[in-house]
N, C-alpha and C positions, 0 to 999 in steps of 0.2 A: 529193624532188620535183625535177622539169627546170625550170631556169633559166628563166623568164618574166620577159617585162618589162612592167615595170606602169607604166601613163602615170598625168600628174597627176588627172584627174579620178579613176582608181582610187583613188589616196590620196585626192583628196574623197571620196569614199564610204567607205571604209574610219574616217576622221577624224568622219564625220558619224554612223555605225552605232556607234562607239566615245562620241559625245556621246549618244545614244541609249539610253547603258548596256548595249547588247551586250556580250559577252565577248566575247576576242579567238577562242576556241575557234569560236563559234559566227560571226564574221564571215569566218575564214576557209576553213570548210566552205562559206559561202554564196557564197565571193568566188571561189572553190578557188586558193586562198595559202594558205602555210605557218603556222603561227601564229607563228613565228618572224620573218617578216615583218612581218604583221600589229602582233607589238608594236614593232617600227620604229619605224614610220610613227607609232601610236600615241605612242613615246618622243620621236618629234619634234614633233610635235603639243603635246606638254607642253612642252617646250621654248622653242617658241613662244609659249609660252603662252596656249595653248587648254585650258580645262577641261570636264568634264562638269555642272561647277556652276554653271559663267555660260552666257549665254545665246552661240548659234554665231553666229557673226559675218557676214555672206553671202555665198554661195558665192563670189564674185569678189574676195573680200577675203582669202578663205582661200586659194583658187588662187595671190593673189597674192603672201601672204606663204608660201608653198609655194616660187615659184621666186625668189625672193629671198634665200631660207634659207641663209644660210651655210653652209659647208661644214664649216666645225669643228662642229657643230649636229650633220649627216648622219654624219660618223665618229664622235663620241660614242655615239649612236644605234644604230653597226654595233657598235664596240666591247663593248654592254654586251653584247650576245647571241655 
């Protein structure tokens, strides 16, 4: 798949459909991202410590711990894939 660039609110939706209990399969035929991506954002997401078991925190909270995010976070992230 061709390089895309995905803004923050795509990672909100992606982080929100992943809370959701979507697969990553099916979020990123819906989103058209790779799944490979998809578990990224997902891996950072946990990271952060967002789970699918607690309750999502509000979108501007999550935005905001999005661009906050360390950087050693995002390369662990790319690394595992």
């Amino acid at each position: 798949m061709a390089y895309k660039r995905i803004i923050v609110m795509d990672i909100y939706e992606v982080i929100r459909r992943w809370h959701d209990q979507q697969s990553t399969s099916h979020i990123a035929i819906a989103m058209n991202n790779d799944r490979k991506t998809i578990g990224k954002y997902v891996a950072i997401a946990k990271a952060l410590g967002l789970s699918p078991d607690l309750p999502l925190p509000a979108k501007d909270i999550v935005i905001d711990l999005l661009q906050l995010c360390p950087k050693t976070i995002v390369l662990q992230a790319h690394r595992r894939f």
